[in-house]
PLY file of the C-alpha trace (Angstrom):
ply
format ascii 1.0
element vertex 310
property float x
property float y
property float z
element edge 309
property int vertex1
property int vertex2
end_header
37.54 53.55 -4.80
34.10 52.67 -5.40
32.76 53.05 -9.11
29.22 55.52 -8.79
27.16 55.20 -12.15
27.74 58.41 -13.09
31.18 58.45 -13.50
31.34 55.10 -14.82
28.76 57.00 -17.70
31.63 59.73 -17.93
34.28 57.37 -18.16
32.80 55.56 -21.53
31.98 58.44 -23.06
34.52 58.78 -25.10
34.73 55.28 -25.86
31.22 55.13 -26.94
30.00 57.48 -29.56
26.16 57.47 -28.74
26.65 58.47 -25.27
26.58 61.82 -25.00
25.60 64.02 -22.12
22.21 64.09 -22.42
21.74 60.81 -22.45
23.74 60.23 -19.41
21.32 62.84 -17.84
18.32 60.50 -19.27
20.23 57.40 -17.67
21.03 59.23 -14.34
17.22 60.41 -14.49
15.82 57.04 -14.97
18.25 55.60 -12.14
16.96 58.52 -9.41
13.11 57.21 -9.98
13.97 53.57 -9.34
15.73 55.02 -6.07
12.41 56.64 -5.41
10.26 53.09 -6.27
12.99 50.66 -4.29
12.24 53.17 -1.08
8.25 52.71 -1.75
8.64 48.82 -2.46
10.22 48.37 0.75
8.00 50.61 2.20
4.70 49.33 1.04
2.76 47.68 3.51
3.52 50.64 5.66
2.04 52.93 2.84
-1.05 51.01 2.36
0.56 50.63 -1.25
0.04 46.67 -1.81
-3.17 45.14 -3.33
-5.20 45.65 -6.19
-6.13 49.21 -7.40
-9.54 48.12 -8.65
-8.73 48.81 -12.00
-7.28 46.90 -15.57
-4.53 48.20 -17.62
-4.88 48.27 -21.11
-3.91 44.73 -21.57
-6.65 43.94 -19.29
-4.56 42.45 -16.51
-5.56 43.96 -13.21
-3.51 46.86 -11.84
-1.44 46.78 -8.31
-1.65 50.27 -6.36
2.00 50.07 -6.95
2.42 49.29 -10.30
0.52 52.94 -10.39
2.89 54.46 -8.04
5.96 53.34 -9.56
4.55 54.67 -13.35
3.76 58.05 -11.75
7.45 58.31 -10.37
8.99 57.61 -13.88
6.12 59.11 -16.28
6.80 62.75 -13.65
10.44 61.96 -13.71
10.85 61.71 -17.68
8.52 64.51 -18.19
10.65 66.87 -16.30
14.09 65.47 -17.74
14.05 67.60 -20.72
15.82 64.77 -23.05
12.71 63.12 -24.02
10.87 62.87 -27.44
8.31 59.77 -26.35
7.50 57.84 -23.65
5.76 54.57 -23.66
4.68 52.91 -20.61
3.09 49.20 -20.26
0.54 50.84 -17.64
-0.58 53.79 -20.46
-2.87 52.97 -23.52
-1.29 55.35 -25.59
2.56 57.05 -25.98
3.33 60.29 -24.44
5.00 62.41 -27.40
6.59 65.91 -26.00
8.71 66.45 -28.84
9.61 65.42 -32.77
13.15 64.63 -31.60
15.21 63.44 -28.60
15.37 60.29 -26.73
12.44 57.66 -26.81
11.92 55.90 -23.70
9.60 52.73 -23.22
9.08 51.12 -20.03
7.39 48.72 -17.50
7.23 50.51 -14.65
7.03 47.21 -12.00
7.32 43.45 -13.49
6.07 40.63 -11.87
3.52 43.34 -10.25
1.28 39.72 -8.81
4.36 38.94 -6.71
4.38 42.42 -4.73
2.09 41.00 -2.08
3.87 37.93 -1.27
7.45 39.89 -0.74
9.09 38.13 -4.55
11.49 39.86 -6.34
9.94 42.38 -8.93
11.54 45.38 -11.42
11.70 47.86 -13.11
12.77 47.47 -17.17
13.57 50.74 -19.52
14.77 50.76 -23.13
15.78 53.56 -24.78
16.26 54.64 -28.42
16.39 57.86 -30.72
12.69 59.78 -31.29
10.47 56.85 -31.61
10.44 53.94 -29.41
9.17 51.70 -32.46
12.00 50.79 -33.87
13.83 46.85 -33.76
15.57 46.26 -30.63
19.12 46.41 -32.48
18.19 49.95 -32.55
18.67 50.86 -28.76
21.18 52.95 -27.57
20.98 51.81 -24.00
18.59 49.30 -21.88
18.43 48.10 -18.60
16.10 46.77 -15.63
16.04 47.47 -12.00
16.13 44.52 -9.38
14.21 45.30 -5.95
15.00 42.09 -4.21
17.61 41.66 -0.96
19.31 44.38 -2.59
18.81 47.08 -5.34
21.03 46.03 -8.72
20.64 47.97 -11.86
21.92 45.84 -14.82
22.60 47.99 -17.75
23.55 47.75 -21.20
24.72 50.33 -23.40
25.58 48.34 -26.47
29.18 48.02 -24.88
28.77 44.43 -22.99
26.52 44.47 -19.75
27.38 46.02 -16.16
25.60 45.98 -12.89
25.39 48.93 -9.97
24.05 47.95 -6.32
22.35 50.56 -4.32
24.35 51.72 -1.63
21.25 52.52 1.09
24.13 54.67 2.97
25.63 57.12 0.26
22.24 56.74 -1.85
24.36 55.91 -4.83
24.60 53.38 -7.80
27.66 51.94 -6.95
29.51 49.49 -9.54
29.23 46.23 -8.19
29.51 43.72 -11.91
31.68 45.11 -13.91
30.98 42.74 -16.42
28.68 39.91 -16.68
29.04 37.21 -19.45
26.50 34.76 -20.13
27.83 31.09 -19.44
27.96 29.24 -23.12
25.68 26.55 -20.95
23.77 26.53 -18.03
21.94 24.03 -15.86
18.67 25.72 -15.06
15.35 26.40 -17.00
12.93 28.53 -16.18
9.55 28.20 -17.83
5.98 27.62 -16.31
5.31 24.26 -16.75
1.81 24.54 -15.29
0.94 25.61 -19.45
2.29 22.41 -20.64
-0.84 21.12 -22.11
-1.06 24.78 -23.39
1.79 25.43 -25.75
1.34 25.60 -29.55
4.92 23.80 -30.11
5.32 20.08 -29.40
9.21 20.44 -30.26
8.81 22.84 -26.87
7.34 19.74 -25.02
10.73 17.57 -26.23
13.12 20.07 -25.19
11.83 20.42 -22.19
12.00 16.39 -21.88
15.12 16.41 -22.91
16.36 19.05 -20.33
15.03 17.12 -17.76
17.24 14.31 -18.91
20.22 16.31 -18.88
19.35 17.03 -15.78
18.83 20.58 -15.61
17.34 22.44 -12.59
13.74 23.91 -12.82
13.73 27.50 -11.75
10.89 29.75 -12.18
9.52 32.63 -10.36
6.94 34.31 -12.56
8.59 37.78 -12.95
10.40 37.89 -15.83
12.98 40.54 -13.87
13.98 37.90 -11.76
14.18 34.63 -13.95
16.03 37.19 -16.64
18.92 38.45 -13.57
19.15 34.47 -12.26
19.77 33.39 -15.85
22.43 36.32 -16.62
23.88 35.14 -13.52
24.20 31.22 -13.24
23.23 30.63 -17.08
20.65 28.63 -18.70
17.28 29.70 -20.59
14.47 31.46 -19.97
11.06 30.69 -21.99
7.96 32.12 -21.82
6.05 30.61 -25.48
3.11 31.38 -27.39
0.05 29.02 -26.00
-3.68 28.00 -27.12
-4.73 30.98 -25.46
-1.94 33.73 -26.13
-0.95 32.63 -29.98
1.21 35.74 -30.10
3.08 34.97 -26.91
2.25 37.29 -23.41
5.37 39.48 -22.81
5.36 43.04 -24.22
8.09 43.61 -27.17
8.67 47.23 -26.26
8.46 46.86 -22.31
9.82 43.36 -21.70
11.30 41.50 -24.59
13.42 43.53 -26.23
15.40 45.29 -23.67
16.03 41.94 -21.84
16.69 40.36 -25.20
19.18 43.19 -26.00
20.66 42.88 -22.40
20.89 38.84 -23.03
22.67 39.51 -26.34
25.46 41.61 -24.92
26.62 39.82 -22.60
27.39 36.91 -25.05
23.86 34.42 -25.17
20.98 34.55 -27.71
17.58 35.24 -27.60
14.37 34.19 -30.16
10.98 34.11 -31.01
11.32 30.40 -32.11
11.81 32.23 -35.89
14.21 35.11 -35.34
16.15 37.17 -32.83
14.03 39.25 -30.74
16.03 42.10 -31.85
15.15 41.48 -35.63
11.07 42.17 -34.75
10.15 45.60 -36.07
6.90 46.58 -33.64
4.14 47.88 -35.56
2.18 48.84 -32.57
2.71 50.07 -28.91
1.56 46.61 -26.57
2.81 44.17 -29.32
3.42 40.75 -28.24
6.04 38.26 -28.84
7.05 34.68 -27.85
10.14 34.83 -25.69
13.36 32.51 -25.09
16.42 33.89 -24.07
19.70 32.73 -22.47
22.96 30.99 -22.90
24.07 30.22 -26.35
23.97 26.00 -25.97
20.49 26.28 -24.19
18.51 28.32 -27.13
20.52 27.14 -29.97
19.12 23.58 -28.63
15.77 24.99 -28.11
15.89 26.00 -32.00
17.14 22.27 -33.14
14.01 20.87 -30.98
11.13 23.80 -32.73
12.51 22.84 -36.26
11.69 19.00 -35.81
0 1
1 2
2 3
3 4
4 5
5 6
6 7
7 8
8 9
9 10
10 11
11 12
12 13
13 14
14 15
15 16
16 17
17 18
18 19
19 20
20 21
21 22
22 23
23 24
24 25
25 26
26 27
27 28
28 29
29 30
30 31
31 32
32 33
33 34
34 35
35 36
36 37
37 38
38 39
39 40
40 41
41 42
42 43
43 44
44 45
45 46
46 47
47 48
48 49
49 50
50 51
51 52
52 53
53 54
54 55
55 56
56 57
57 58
58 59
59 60
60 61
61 62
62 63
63 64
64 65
65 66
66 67
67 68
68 69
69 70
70 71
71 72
72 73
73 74
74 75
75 76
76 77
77 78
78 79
79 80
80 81
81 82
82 83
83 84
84 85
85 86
86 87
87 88
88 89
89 90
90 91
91 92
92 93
93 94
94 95
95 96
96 97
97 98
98 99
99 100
100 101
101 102
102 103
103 104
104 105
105 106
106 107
107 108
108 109
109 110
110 111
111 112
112 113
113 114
114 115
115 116
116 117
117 118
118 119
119 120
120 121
121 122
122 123
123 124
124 125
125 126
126 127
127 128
128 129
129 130
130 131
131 132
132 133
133 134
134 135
135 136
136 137
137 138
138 139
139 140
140 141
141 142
142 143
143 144
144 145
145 146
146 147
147 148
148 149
149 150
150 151
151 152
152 153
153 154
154 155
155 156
156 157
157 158
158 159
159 160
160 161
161 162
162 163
163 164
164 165
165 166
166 167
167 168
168 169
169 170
170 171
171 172
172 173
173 174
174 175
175 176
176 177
177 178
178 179
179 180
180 181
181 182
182 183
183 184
184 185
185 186
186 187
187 188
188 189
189 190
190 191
191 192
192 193
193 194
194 195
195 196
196 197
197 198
198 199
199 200
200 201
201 202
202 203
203 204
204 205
205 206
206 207
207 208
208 209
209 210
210 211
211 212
212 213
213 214
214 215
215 216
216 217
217 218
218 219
219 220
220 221
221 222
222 223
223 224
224 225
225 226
226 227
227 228
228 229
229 230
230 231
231 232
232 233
233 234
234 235
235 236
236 237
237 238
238 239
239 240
240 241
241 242
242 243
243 244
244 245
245 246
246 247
247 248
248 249
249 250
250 251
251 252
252 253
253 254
254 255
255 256
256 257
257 258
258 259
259 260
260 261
261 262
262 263
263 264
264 265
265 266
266 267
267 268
268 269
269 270
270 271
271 272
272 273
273 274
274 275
275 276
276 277
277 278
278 279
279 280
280 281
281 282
282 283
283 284
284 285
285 286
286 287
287 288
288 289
289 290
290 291
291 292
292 293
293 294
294 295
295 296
296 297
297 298
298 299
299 300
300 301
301 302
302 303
303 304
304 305
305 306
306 307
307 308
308 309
C-alpha cells in the first residue's frame, strides 16, 4: 500500500522526539503550497506567468513573475498555518515575525528562477528550525526542497536520514517513492560552472578540477542548484559553487540554499563545506548571508579539501 507523507510523518513520530504534531501540520502545510506552485509551473505559459516581472529582489537579481507567484503561495500559506514564529523568504528584504515562539521557517520560494523560461528543472527549498531562523544549520529540525521537473519529488530530511515523496497527479498526494537515499562514498560527476574559471579566488579549486578531469569524471551542470543538488544525491559526486573575484563571499544564500541542502547532503551520508568548515558549523549573522558552497559524496569533498589546503 502506497506510503502518503502524512502518515509516513505519523509513523516517525514516536521515533523522533522533535516531531510533534504541529510540526507535521507545518510540513503538511509547506507540502500543499508546492502542490499549488508545481500546478502553476506547469501551467505557466498558459497563465502569462513566465518572464521578467520588471523588478530586482533584494539581492538585486531580477525577479521572474513566478518566482513572485510561488512566494505569495507559501508567504499566504505559512501565515495562515498557525505554527509559525518567523518566516524568511529569499524574495523579502526583511523576516516576517508573527510570534516570539513557534516554528521558524526560511525559504526560496523557486531556484534556478532564469531556467523557468527555457522548460529546466527548478524548486522549491524550506528549512525549518525553532523561533528564529538564524541559528547554524545543525540546528534544524527538518529541511527539504521541492523538484518540479518530469515529475514532482519532495526530498526531505528530518534529521532521521533522507526520504523522497513523488506527486501522484491522480490522488493529489505525496506518495513515498525513496525511502531512503544514501549518498554514494564516490561519484563520477561534477557539477560546477566552469565558464568562472578564470574567476575563482582558489587555485587549489583550478587543480581539483584538473585532476577530476583526469579521473575522468563527467561534467554535469545545470545552473539551479535544486537540480545539480537531487542529480548528485542520486548518482553521487560533488557539487561546487565557490567564492570568485566578483562574489568573495560566495553567491548562494546560507539560510535559503546552503544550509538546508547542506543538511539534506549530510544525512544521507556525504559532506558538505565552505572550503574551511561544514556548512552546518556557519552561525548567520544576517538574513541574505552568503557562503561558498561544495557539497556531495564523502571521497569527492574530502579531495576537494586536500586540493584548497595546498
Amino acid at each position: 500500500m502506497a506510503v502518503t507523507l502524512t502518515s509516513y510523518l505519523f509513523d516517525k513520530k514516536k521515533e523522533i522526539g522533535h516531531l510533534d504534531d504541529d510540526l507535521i501540520i507545518l510540513i503538511n502545510e509547506i507540502a500543499s503550497a508546492t502542490k499549488e506552485i508545481s500546478a502553476k509551473v506547469r501551467k505557466a505559459a498558459l497563465l502569462n506567468v513566465l518572464g521578467s516581472a520588471g523588478k530586482t529582489n533584494v539581492q538585486g537579481e531580477e525577479v521572474q513573475k513566478l518566482d513572485e507567484l510561488a512566494n505569495e503561495i507559501i508567504l499566504d500559506t505559512l501565515k495562515k498555518c498557525g505554527k509559525v514564529s518567523q518566516i524568511a523568504s529569499e524574495e523579502m528584504e526583511d523576516k516576517v515575525v508573527l510570534s516570539n515562539s513557534g516554528y521558524a521557517v526560511a525559504y526560496d520560494p523557486l531556484d534556478g528562477s532564469s531556467n523557468i523560461d527555457v522548460n529546466v528543472s527548478i524548486g522549491t527549498i524550506f528549512s525549518i528550525h525553532k523561533d528564529n531562523v538564524l541559528k547554524p544549520g545543525r540546528e534544524q529540525l527538518a529541511a527539504g526542497y521541492v523538484i518540479y521537473g518530469s515529475g514532482t519529488i519532495m526530498v526531505l530530511t528530518l534529521g532521521r536520514g533522507v526520504v523522497g515523496f513523488t506527486l501522484d497527479p491522480e490522488s493529489g498526494n505525496y506518495l513515498l517513492s525513496h525511502p531512503e537515499i544514501r549518498l554514494k562514498e564516490k561519484g563520477k560527476i561534477y557539477s560546477i560552472n566552469e565558464a568562472n574559471r578564470d574567476k575563482w579566488v582558489q587555485e587549489g579549486l583550478r587543480k581539483y578540477v584538473d585532476f577530476l578531469k583526469g579521473e575522468k569524471y563527467t561534467l554535469r551542470y545545470v545552473g539551479s542548484m535544486v537540480a545539480d543538488v537531487h542529480r548528485t544525491l542520486l548518482k553521487g559526486g560533488v557539487f561546487i559553487y565557490p567564492a570568485d573575484k566578483k562574489n568573495t563571499s560566495g553567491k548562494l544564500r546560507f539560510l535559503y540554499e546552503a544550509s538546508p541542502m547542506a543538511f539534506l547532503i549530510e544525512q544521507a551520508g556525504g559532506l558538505s563545506t565552505t572550503g574551511e568548515k561544514s556548512i552546518l558549523d556557519v552561525v548567520p549573522e544576517k538574513l541574505h548571508q552568503r557562503v561558498p558552497v561544495i557539497i556531495g559524496s564523502k571521497w569527492e569533498v574530502e579531495k576537494c579539501l586536500e586540493f584548497l589546503a595546498e
